[in-house]
Each structure stands twice: as C-alpha cells, then as structure tokens.
C-alpha positions as CSV (number, residue, x, y, z in Angstrom):
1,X,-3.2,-19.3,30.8
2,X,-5.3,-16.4,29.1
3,X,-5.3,-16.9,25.3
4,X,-6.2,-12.9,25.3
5,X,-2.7,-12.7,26.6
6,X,-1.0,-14.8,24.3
7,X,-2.8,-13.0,21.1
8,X,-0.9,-9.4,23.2
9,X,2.2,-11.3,23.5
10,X,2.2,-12.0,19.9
11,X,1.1,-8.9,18.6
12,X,4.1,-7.3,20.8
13,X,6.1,-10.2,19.2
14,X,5.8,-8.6,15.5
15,X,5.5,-5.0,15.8
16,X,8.7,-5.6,18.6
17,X,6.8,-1.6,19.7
18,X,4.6,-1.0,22.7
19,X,2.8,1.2,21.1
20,X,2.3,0.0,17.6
21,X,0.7,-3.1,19.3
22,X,-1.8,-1.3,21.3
23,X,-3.0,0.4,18.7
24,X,-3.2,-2.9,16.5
25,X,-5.1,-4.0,19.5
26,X,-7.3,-1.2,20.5
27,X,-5.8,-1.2,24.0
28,X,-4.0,1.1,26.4
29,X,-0.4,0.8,26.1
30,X,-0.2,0.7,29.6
31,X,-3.2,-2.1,29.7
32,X,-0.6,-4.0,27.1
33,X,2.4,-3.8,29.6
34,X,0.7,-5.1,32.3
35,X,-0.7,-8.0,30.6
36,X,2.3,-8.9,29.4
37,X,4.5,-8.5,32.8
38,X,1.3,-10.5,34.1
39,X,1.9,-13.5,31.7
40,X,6.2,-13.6,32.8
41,X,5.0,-13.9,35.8
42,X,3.1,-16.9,35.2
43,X,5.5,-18.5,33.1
44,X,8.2,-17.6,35.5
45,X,10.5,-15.7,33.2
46,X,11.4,-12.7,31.0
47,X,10.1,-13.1,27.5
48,X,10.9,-9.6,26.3
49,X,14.5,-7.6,26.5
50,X,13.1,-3.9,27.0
51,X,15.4,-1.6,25.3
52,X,15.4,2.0,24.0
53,X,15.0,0.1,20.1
54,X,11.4,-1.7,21.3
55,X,10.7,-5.3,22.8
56,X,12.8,-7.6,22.0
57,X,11.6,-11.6,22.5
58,X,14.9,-13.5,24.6
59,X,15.3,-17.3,24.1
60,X,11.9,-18.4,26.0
61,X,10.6,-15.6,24.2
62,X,11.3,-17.3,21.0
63,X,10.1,-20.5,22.2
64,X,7.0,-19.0,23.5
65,X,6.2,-17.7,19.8
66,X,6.9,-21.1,17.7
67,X,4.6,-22.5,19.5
68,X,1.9,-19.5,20.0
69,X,1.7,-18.9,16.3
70,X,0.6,-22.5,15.5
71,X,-2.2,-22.2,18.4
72,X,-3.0,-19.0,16.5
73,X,-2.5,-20.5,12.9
74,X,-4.6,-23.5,14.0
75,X,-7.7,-21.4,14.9
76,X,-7.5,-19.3,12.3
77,X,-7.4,-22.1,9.6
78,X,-10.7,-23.5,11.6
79,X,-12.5,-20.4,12.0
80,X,-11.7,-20.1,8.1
81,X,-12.9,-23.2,7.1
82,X,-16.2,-22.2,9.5
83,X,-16.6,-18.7,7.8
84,X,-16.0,-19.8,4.5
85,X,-17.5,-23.7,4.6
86,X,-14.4,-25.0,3.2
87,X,-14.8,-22.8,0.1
88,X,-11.7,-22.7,-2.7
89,X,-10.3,-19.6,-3.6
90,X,-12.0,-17.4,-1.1
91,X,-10.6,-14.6,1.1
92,X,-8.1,-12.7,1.6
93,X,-4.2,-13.1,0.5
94,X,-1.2,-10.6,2.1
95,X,1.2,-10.0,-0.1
96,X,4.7,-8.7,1.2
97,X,7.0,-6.8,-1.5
98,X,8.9,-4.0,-2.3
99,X,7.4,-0.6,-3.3
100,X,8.8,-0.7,-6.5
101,X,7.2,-4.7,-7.6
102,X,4.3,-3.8,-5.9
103,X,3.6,-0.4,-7.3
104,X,4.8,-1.0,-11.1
105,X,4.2,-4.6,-11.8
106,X,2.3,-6.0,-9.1
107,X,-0.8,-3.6,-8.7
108,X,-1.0,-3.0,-12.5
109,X,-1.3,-6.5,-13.3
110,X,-3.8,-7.9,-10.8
111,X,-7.1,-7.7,-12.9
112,X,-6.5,-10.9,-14.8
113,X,-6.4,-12.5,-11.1
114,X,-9.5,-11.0,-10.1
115,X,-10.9,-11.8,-12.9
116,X,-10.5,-15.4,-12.1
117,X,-10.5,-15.7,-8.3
118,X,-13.3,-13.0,-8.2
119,X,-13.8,-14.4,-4.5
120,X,-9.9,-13.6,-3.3
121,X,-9.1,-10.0,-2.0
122,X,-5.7,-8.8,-1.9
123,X,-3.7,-6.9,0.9
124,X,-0.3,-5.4,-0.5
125,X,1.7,-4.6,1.9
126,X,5.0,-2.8,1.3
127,X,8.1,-3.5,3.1
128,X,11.2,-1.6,3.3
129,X,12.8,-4.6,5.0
130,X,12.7,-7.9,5.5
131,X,9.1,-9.6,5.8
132,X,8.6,-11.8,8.7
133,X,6.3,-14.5,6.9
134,X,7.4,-16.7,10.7
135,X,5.4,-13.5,12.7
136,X,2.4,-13.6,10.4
137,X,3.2,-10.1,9.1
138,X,1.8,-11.4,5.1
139,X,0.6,-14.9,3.8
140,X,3.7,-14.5,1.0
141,X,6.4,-12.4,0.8
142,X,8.0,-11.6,-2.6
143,X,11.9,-10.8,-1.5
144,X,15.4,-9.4,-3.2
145,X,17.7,-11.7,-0.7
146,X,16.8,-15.5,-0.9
147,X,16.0,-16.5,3.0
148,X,18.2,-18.5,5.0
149,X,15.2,-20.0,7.0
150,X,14.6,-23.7,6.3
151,X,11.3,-23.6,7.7
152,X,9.5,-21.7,4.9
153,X,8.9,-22.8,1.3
154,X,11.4,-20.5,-0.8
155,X,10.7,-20.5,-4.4
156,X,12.7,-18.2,-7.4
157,X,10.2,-15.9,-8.6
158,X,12.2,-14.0,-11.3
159,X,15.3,-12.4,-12.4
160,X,15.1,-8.6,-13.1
161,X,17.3,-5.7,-14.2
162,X,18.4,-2.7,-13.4
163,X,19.7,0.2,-15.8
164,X,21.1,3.5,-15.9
165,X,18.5,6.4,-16.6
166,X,18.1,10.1,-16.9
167,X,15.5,12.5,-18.1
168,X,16.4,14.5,-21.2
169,X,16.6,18.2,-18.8
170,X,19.4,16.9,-17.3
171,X,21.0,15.7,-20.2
172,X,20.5,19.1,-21.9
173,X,22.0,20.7,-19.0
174,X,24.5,18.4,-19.1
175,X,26.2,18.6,-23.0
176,X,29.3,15.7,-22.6
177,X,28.0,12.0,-23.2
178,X,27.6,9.7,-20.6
179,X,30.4,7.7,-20.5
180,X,31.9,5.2,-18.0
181,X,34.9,6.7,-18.2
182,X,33.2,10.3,-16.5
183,X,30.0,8.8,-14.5
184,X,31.7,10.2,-11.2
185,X,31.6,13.7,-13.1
186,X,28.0,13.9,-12.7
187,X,25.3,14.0,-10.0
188,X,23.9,10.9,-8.9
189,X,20.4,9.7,-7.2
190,X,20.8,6.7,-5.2
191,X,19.8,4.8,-1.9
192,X,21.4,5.6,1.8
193,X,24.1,3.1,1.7
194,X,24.2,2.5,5.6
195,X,20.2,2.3,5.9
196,X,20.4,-0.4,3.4
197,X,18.7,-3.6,4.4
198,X,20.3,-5.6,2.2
199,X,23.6,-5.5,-0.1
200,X,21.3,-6.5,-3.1
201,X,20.6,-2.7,-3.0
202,X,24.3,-1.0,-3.5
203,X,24.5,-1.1,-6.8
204,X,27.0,2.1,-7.2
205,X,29.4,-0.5,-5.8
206,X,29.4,-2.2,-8.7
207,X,29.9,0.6,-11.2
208,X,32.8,3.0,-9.3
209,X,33.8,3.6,-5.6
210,X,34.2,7.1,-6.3
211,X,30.4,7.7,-7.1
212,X,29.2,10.6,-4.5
213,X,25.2,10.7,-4.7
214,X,24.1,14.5,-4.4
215,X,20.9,13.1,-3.0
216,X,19.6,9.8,-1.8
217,X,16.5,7.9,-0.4
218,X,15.7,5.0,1.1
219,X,12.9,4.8,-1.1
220,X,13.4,3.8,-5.1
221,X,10.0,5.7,-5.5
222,X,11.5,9.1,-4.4
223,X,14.4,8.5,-6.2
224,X,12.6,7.8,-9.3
225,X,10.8,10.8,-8.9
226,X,14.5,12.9,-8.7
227,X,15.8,11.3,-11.8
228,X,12.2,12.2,-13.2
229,X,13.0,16.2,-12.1
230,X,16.4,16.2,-13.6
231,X,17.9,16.2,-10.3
232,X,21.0,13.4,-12.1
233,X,21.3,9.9,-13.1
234,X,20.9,6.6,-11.3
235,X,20.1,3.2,-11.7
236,X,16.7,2.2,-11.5
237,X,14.6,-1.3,-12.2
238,X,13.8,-1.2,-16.0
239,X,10.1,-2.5,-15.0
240,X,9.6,0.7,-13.4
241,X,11.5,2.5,-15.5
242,X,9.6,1.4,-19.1
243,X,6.6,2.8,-18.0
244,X,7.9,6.4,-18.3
245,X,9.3,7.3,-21.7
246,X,10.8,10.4,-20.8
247,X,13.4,8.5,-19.0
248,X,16.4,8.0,-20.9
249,X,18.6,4.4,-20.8
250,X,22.2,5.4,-20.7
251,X,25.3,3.0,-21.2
252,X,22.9,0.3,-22.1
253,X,25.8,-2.2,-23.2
254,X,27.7,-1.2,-20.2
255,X,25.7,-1.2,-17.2
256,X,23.1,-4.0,-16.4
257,X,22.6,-4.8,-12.9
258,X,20.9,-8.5,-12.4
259,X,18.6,-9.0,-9.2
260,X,16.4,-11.9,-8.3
261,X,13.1,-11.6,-6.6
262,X,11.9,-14.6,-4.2
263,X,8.8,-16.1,-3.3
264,X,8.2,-17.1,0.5
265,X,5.7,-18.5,2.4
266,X,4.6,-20.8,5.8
267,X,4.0,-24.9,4.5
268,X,0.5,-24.1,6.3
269,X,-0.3,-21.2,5.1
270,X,0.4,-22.5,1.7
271,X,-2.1,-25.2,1.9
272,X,-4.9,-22.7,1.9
273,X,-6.5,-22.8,-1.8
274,X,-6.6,-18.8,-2.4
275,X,-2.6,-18.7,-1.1
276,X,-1.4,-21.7,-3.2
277,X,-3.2,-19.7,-6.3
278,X,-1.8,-16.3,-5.8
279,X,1.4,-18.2,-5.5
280,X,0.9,-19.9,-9.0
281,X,-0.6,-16.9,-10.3
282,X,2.7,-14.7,-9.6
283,X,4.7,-17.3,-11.0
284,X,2.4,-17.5,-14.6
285,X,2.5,-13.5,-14.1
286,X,6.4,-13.5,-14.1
287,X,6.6,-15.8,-16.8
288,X,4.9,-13.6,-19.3
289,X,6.3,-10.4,-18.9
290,X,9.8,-12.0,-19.1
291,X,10.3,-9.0,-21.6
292,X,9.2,-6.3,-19.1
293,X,11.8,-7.3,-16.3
294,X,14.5,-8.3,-18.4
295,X,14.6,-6.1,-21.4
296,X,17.0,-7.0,-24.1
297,X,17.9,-3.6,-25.1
C-alpha cells in the first residue's frame, strides 16, 4: 500500500470535498479521484459514499481512518521529535474556536504566552461548527457543546455570559424603554435559527417565541457589527461586548444568558509539551479574566 495514498485518503477524510483536498494537496482533482478509486480497489471496498453534499467515509471508511491517523500521528510525533531534538515548548499549536473567543479574548490576550513560550507559534483557526480534533483539523479545540466522544480529553474551560445590547442611535430612534414586557415590539439582530450548529446558540428561545429578527447572520461578528449601526437589539457575549462602550446593556437584571466554553483535545496530541502548555495557559487565562466573561453587572 502507497502511504502517498493514505495521506489523499485522509486529506479527503477531513475536508469530506474533492476539491478542497486537492488544493490542500497541490494535486489535480482528477489525480485525487483516481488515487483514491485506485486504493478501493486494493482494499476491495468502497471507503467513500459520493454524494452531491461531498465524500462521505462508509463503515470501512471509518475503520480505515482510526487507524491511518495514528500511522500519520506516529510519524509526525517522530519527525517532530527529529526536527525539534526533543525540544520543550517548541512549535506550532492549532487552536479551534469560535470567531467571537478567538477574535475578542483569545487573540488579545496571547502576548503574555509569547512572552513565555517565545519558541511556540499559534494557528487560530475559526470554526463555525464543530471541530474535528479525531480528523486532525486543530491540536485543541475550545467548544460551546461539551463532546459526546470518549476518546478525547474534554476539560470545562469557562462559563460566560450573554446580555442584551443596543447602541444609543437606536435607542434615540426608539423613545419607549426597553422592557420585557415590549421586546417583540422592536427589531431584533440575531443568528439563522435553522443554520444553527448547535442549540447553545438560540438564545431568543429563551426570552419570547414571538421574537421576529429583522436581520440575522450566522456570524456573531456581523451581527455585532448591526447592533453597532443601530440596525436593533440582540444578545451578544459581554466579552465582546465590553470592549465597545457605545454599546448599551439593556434589561441587565432580566436577561443573562449562561454558556460554557470546552476544552478538547487527542491524549497524544496532548503529550506534546507546547500543547499541554497552551492547554494550561488557556485555563490560567480564563481564570483571571473571570470578571471579563462573567460580568456582575
């Protein structure tokens, strides 16, 4: 068996797209088809369902992967121990997160951590889904929904919370106080409720049934930037929130929505020195700006 066509196979594994994987691979899609066909017909089955949503892995599929990504996972970790002569702290560390953590609390507080592992680089990658730590696609993820998988290490990161917020043009436009008794009276900003990857994000659920957004997003970043405009109201995570005071907290004794964010990772992966201290250093991170993600006002 070709190991080149196992690294293809694994490649069209994660990105579950043709063409996304040829380009992660600098090959001809059509080079990428036929190497894979090539390797079914060596193992004498289909690994992939081909359907009009991408390549899907069937049950030898699956099988096929488990035991790919540790032939992957163990030459990696040797070529890293090569490249690096068994140095601590050294190389680079995916991350896996949301747009909002990564963009308003993550990124902004990452100096401290260079500062002490000057020899660790840092790959944030944002996710509007789930991250698929089991198809190498980060080192740790950082997610809203703890993971039913019992073959990762899950850890609680943090709780956080969500407020109500407006900017002060749209409260001028709009003279009656905010209320819970007449939040369905005004325009709303929220997410696409059936694009959703998880219920952790339908928080209008949990204030009225009757609330009608005038315009969503799937991303909290564009809807932030509505609310910003005056475009109308919606909830929003106060650690992104506080770093804009022209935002406005409405109902604060009425409306706090509580999430928790999780850690994740591979038990291998986790053995490396530079992932175990990110790991540690998002939990020290967490731990002292308790104030920032869980306001008391």
């Amino acid at each position: 068996m070709n190991w080149d066509d196992i690294k293809i196979f694994l490649e069209v594994a994660r990105s579950e797209r043709l063409s996304q994987a040829a380009k992660r691979l600098a090959l001809d899609p059509s080079t990428v088809s036929r190497r894979l066909h090539k390797l079914e017909e060596q193992l004498a089955t289909q690994l992939f369902e081909r359907t009009q949503d991408g390549h899907i892995l069937t049950s030898d599929g699956e099988r096929l992967l488990a035991s790919a990504r540790r032939m992957e996972q163990d030459a990696s970790y040797a070529l890293d121990d090569i490249k690096h002569n068994n140095a601590q702290n050294s190389g680079c560390v995916r991350i896996g997160v949301t747009e909002a953590l990564g963009n308003f609390f993550i990124a902004p507080n990452l100096l401290p951590m260079q500062q002490q592992f000057p020899n660790i680089q840092i790959d944030l990658l944002h996710f509007s889904r789930y991250v698929k730590i089991s198809r190498n696609e980060a080192d740790i993820a950082i997610a809203v929904e703890r993971p039913n998988s019992t073959s990762m290490i899950v850890s609680k990161l943090c709780d956080y919370t969500l407020q109500l917020y407006a900017h002060p043009d749209y409260l001028n436009r709009h003279k009656a106080n905010i209320t819970l008794d007449n939040l369905a009276r005004h325009q709303w900003v929220s997410y696409v409720d059936n694009l959703l990857f998880t219920e952790q994000l339908s928080y209008l659920k949990e204030l009225n049934a009757d609330l009608l957004p005038g315009f969503r997003s799937t991303s909290v970043i564009s809807q932030y930037s509505a609310i910003k405009s005056g475009l109308g109201i919606g909830i929003l995570p106060c650690f992104l929130a506080a770093q804009d005071p022209s935002l406005v907290k409405l109902c604060a004794q009425d409306i706090k929505v509580v999430r928790s964010f999780w850690l994740v990772t591979h038990p291998e992966i986790k053995r490396l020195s530079r992932v175990n201290s990110v790991w540690h250093y998002l939990k020290q991170l967490v731990a002292e700006q308790q104030a920032v993600l869980m306001p008391e006002d």
